[in-house]
MARKOLBA-132289 format. One record per residue: x, y, z of N, C-alpha, C, O in turn. Coordinates in steps of 0.1 Angstrom, whole numbers, plus 5000, padded with zeros to 4 digits. Each point is the difference from the previous one (the first is absolute). Last residue first. Layout:
<sites>
XYZXYZXYZXYZ
...
</sites>
This chain:
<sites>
515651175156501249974997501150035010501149974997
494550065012500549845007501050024985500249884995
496950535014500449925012500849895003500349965011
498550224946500950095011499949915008500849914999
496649884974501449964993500750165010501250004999
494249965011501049875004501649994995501049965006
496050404982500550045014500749845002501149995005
496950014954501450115000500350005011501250015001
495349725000501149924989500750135006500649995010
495750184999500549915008501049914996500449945010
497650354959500850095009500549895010501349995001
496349774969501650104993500250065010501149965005
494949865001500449935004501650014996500849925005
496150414993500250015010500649905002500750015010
497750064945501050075008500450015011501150055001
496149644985501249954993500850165006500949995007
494950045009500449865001501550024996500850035009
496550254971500650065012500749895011500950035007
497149834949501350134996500450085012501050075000
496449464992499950065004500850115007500350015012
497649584949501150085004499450165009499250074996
498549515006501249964994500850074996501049944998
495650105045499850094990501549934989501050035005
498149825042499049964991499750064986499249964993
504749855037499950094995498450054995500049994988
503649605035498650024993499250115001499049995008
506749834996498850024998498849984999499849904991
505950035020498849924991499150105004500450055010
505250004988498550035009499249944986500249994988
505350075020499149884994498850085006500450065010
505050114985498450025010499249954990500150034988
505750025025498749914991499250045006500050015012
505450194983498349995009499049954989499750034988
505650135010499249855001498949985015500049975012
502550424959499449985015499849905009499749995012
501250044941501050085005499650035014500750075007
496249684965501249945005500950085003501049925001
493750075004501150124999501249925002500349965011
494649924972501249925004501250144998500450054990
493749795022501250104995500749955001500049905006
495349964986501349935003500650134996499850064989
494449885014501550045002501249935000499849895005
494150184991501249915004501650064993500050064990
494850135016500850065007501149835001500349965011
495850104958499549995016501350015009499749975011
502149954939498850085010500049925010500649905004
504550114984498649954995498950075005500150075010
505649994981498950025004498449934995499750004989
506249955018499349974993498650065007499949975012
505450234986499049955006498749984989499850074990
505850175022498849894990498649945011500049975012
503950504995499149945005498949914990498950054997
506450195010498749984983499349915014500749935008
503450435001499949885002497949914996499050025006
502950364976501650015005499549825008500749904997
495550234965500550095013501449915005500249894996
494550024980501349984997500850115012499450065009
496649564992500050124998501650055006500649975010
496749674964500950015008500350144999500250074990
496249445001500350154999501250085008500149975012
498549494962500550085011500050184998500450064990
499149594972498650005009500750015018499749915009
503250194949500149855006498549945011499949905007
501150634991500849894992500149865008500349965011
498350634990499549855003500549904991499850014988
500850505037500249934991499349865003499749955011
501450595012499149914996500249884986500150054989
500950465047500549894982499549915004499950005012
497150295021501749995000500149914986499049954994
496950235030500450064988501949984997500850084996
494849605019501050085010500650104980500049974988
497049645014501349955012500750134999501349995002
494850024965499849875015501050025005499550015011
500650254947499550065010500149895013500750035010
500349834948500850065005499950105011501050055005
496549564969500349995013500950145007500250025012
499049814936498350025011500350045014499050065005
504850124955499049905009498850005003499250095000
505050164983499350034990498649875004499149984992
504650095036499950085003498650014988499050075004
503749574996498950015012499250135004499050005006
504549954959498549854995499150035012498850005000
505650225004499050094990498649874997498850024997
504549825026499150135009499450044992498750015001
502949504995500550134994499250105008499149965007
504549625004498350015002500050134997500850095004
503249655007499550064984498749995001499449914994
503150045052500750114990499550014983500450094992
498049605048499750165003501350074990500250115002
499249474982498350015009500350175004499450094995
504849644989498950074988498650105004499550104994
503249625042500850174997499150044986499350105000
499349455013499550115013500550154993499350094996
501949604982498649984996499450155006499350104997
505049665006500450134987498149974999499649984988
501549755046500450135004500050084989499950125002
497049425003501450064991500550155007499150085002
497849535028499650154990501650054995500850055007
500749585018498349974995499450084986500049974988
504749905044499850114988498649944993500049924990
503049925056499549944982498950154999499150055007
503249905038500650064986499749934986500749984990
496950085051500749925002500649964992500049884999
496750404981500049925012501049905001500049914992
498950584975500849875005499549955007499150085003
499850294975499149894994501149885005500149904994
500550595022500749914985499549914995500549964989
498150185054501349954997500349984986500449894995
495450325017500950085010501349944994500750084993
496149694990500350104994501150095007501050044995
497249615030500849924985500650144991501150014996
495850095038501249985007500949924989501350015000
493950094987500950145001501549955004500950054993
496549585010500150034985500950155002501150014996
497449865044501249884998500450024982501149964994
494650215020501650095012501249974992500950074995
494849674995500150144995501650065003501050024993
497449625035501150004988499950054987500749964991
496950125051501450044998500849944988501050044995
494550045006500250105003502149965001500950064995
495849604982500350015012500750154997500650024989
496649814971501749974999499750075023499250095001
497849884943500150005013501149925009500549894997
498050314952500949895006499650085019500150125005
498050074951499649895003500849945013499249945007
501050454961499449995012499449935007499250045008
503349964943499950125009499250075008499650114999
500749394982501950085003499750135007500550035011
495949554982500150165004501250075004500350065011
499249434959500350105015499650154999500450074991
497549494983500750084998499950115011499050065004
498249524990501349995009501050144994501149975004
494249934985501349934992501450015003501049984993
495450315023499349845003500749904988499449914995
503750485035498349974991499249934996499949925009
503750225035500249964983499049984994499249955007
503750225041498849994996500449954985501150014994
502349925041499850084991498649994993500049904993
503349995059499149934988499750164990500250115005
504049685032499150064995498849984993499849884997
503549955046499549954986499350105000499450035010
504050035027499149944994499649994988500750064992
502850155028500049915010498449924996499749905007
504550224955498850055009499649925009500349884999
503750174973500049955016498950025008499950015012
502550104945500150085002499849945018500650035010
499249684952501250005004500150155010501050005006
494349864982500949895008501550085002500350045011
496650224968499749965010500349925007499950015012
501850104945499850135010500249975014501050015007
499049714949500650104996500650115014501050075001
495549524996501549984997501050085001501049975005
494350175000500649935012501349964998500950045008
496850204962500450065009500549905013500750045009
498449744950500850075001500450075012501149975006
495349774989501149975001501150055000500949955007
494850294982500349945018501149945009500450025012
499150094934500350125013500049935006501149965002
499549614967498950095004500550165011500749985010
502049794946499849995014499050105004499850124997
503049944966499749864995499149905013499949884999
502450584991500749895007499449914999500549905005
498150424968501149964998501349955011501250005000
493550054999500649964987501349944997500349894996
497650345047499849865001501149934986500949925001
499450565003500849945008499549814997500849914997
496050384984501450004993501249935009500549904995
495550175026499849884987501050014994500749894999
499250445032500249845005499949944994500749905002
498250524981501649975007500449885006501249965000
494050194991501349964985501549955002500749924994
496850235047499649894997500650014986501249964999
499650425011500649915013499649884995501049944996
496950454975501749954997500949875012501049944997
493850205017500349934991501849964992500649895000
498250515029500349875005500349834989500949934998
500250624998499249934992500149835005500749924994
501350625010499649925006498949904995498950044998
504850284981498649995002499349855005499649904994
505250524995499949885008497949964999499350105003
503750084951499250035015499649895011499549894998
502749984955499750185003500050035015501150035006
499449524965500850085009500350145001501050075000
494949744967501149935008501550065009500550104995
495250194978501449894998500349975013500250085009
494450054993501650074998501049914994499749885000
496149955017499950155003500750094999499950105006
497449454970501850055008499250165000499150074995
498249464995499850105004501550115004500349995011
497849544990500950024990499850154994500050024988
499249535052500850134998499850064990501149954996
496949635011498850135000501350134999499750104995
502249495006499850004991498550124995499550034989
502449795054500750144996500049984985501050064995
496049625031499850155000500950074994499550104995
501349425008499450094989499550125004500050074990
502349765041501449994992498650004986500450044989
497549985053501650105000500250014985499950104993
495249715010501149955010501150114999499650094993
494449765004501450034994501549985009500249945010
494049944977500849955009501450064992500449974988
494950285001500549834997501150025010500150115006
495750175008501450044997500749754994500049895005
495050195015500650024989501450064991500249994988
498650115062499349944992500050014986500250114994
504350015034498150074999499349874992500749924992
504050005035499650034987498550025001499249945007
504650155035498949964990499750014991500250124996
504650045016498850025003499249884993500249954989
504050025015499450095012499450045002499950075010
502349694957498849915009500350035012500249935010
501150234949501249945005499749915011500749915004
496350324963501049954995501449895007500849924995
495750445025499449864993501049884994500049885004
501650565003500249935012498749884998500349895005
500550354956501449965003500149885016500749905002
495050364983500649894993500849915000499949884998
499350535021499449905007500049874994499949905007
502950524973500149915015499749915004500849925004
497050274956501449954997500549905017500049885004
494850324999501250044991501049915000499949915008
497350275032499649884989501150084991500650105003
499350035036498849915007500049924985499649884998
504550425029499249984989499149884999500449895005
503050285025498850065004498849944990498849995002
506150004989500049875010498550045007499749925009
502850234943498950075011499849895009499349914994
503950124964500449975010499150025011500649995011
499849984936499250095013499949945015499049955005
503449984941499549945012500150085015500950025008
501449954934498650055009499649945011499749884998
505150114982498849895001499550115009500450055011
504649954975499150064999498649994994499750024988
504549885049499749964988498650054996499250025009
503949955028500250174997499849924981500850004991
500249825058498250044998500350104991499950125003
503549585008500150165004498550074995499650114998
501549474990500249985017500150135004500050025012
498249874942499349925013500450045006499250055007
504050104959498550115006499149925010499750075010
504149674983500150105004499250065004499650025012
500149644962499349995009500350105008499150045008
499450134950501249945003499649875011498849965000
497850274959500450045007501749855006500349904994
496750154968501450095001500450035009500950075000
494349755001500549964984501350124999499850104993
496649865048501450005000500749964989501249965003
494050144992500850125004501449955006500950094999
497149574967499550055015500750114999500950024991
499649574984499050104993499250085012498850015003
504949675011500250064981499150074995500250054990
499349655048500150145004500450074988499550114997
501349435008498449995003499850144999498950014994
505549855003499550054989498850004998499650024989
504349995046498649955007499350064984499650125001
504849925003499949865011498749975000499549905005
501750414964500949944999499549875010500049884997
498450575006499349914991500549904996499149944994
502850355034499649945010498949894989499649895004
505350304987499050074998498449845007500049884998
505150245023499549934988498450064997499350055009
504450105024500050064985499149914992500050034988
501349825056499050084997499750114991499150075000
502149375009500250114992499250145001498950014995
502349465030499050135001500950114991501150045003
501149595016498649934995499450104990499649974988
504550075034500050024985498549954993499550004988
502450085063500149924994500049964984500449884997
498150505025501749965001500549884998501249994999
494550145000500550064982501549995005500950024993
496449805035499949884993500750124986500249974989
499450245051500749895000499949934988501049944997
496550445003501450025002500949845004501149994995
494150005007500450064989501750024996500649944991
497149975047500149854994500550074988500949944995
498050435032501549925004499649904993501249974999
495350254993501450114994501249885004500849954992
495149905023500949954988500650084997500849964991
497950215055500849844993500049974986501249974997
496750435008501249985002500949875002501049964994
494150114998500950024990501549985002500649924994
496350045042500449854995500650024987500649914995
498050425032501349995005500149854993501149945001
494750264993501250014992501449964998500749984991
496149805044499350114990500650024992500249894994
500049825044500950084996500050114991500850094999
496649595038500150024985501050114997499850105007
500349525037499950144994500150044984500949964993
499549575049500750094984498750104997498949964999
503549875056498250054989500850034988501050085000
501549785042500049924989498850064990499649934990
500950335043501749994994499749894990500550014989
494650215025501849925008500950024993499950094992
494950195010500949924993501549955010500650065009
494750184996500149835003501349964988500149904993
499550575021498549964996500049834992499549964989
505350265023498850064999499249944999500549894997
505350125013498549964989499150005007500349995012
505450134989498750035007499149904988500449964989
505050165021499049894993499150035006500249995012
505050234988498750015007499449894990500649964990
503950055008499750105007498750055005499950095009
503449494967498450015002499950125012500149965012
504649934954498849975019499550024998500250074990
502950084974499549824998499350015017500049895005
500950574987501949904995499349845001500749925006
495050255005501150144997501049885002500049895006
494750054985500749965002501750124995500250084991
494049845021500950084996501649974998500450075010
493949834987501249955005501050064999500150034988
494149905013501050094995501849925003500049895005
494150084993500949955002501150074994499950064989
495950065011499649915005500949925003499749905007
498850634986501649914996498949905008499150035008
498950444985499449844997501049864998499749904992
501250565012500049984993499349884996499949954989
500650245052499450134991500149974981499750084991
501849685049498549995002499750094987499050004993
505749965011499749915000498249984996499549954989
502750445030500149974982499649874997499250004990
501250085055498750084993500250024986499150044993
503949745032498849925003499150104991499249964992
504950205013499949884992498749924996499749944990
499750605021501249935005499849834992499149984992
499450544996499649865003501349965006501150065000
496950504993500949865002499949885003499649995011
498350474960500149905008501249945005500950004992
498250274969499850105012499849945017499950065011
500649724943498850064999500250095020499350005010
503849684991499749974994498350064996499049955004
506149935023499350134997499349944983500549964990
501749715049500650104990498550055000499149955006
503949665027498750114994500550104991501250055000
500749615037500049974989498850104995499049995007
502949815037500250164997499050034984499150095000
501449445019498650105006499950175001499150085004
503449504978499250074988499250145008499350104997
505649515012498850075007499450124988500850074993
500949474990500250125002499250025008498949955000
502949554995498650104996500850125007500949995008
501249554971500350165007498950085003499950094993
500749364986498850125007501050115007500349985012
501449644945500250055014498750085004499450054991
500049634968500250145002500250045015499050045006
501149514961499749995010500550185001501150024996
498049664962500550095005499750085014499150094999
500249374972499450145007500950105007500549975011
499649544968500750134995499150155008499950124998
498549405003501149975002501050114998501249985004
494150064983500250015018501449995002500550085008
497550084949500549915001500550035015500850095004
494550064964501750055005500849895006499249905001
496950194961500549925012501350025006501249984996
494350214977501350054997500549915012499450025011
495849894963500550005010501550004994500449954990
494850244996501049864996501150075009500250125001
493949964994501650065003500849874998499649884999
494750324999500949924997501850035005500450115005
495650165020500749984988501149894997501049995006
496950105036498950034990500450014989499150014992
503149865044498949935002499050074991498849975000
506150165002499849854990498649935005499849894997
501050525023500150064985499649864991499249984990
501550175062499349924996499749964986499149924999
502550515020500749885008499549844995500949915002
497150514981501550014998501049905006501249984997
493850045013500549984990501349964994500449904995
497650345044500149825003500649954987501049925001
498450535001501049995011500149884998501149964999
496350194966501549954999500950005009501249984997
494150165013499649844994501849974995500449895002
496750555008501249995006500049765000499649925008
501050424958500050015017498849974999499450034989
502649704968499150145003500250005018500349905006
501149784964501050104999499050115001499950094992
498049525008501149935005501150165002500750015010
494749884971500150105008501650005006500450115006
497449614960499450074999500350145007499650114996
502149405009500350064991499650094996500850044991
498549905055499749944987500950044995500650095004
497849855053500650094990500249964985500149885001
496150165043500849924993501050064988499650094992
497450105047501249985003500849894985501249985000
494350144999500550145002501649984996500750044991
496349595010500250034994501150144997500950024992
499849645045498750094996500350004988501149954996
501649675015500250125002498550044996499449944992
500349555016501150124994500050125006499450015011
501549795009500349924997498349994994499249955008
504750495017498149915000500049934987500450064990
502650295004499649985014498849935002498850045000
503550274966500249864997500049915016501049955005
498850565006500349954983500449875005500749975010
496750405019500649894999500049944989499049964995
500650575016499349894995500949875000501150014994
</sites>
């Protein structure tokens, strides 16, 4: 069916606020994000752009074992619905593909993978002393004082490990969620629903499902709180930030954008749309230490904290500990890292978005998606096994 095609589009074909993250309507969607939802703009700085040598690898041996099967590059590719991918090994661009009308310059929703950037705005500005993550989160933001985060850290925010009722069901047709994505202005408001926003919704939090730094529990909402607090105590819009902080000195080859609500408050955790490679160019800052061209961006005592104090027993006592494999497991800083002699970090989103970052291998893998199912457990496995055969083949 031809989407957004014809001036206007059929009905069939047209895509909304109503369907935007449904198959098959988020192939066009996902590319196209700031024509249906508000957004504020992350600006990268042309004068600094990080230019990435091209090495391409030969891929055409390239295959692994999968459900009794074998795929090869291309066939993991189709089999996952990749719309853009990149790979990058010792800093080269070793392969770059895209898909179903997307370019090199196309920004891409990032889904979760947008938690993990502020994991990193996070860590810089607490290396800078902006940011306290021992502080108690009612402290920066006392709108929330009579909520399920009343003791909680910002800590517990970045390790999803604070203890707030919230039903994470991305299938779910009404309830808490739909509210939330009402709330953020991703979804339509129903008839007669009054007009809301982010930053009063988490005042519906107040519900806990346990103490505070117990268990890892996945709770998007803690992402957006997380940005208001960051906004508080640097005194500066997200959008601005991630660009001051990241996007410019890091060398993106383009401008980002970040969805926001109808009061301009960012969708920290799944908003930001961002080009496939300078996705890449974020793993490859991590690959180095958070250096470029020896200025020290991302704090190094941020990175070594990230895969060495992340707790297992929090992950293991989780929502997620089954998703990625039955190897140790931890999450810290809104990155997951799975542990081992050489630790594989990476940020994951639905409909299938990604960033790995193997720096003892220094291998980067960026892929974009559109998935139709938002989590899909044979998906995500098959797209691990293919990660593990890449990090053999091209350590």
């Amino acid at each position: 069916m031809p989407l957004m095609t014809g001036f206007p589009p059929p009905p069939e074909g047209q895509i909304t606020l109503a369907n935007w993250r449904t198959a098959p309507f988020n192939r066009w969607a996902f590319q196209h994000v700031r024509e249906i939802v508000p957004s504020a703009a992350i600006p990268h700085a042309p004068e600094r752009i990080w230019a990435l040598p091209s090495a391409p690898a030969d891929l055409s041996a390239f295959s692994f074992e999968h459900d009794g099967a074998r795929l090869d590059f291309d066939g993991f590719l189709g089999a996952t619905d990749t719309d853009g991918i990149v790979i990058l090994h010792r800093g080269m661009v070793v392969a770059e593909r895209y898909a179903h009308g997307m370019l090199r310059q196309t920004p891409h929703i990032l889904m979760s993978v947008s938690k993990s950037l502020l994991g990193i705005v996070a860590g810089i500005l607490s290396g800078h002393g902006i940011l306290d993550p021992n502080a108690l989160v009612t402290r920066l933001i006392p709108e929330i004082t009579n909520t399920a985060y009343a003791g909680a850290t910002v800590s517990n925010l970045l390790d999803m490990r604070a203890g707030v009722h919230f039903d994470e069901d991305y299938l779910a047709t009404s309830g808490p969620i739909v509210d939330y994505r009402k709330a953020s202005n991703w979804n339509p408001v129903d008839p007669g629903d009054a007009p809301s926003d982010l930053r009063s919704f988490f005042a519906r939090l107040t519900r806990t499902d346990g103490p505070h730094d117990w268990r890892f529990h996945y709770v998007s909402p803690n992402t957006d709180l997380m940005g208001w607090v960051i906004e508080r105590a640097a005194d500066t819009r997200y959008a601005d930030l991630l660009s001051a902080l990241l996007w410019q000195p890091m060398g993106a080859e383009h401008s980002a954008y970040i969805t926001v609500d109808r009061l301009g408050a960012p969708r920290c955790a799944g908003g930001v749309c961002a080009t496939v490679m300078d996705l890449a160019r974020v793993g490859q800052l991590m690959v180095q230490g958070g250096k470029r061209d020896g200025v020290q961006i991302i704090p190094a005592e941020w990175l070594d904290d990230l895969i060495a104090r992340g707790s297992a027993e929090a992950w293991n006592n989780g929502d997620f500990a089954h998703l990625f494999g039955d190897g140790p497991m931890h999450y810290r800083d809104k990155w997951y890292v799975a542990r081992g002699a050489e630790p594989l970090v990476f940020g994951y989103g639905i409909h299938g978005q990604h960033l790995y970052v193997d720096r003892a291998n220094e291998l980067v893998v960026a892929k974009v998606s559109s998935q139709a199912a938002p989590i899909d457990e044979k998906r995500i496995s098959l797209t691990m096994q293919a990660i593990a055969a890449l990090r053999r083949r091209l350590s």
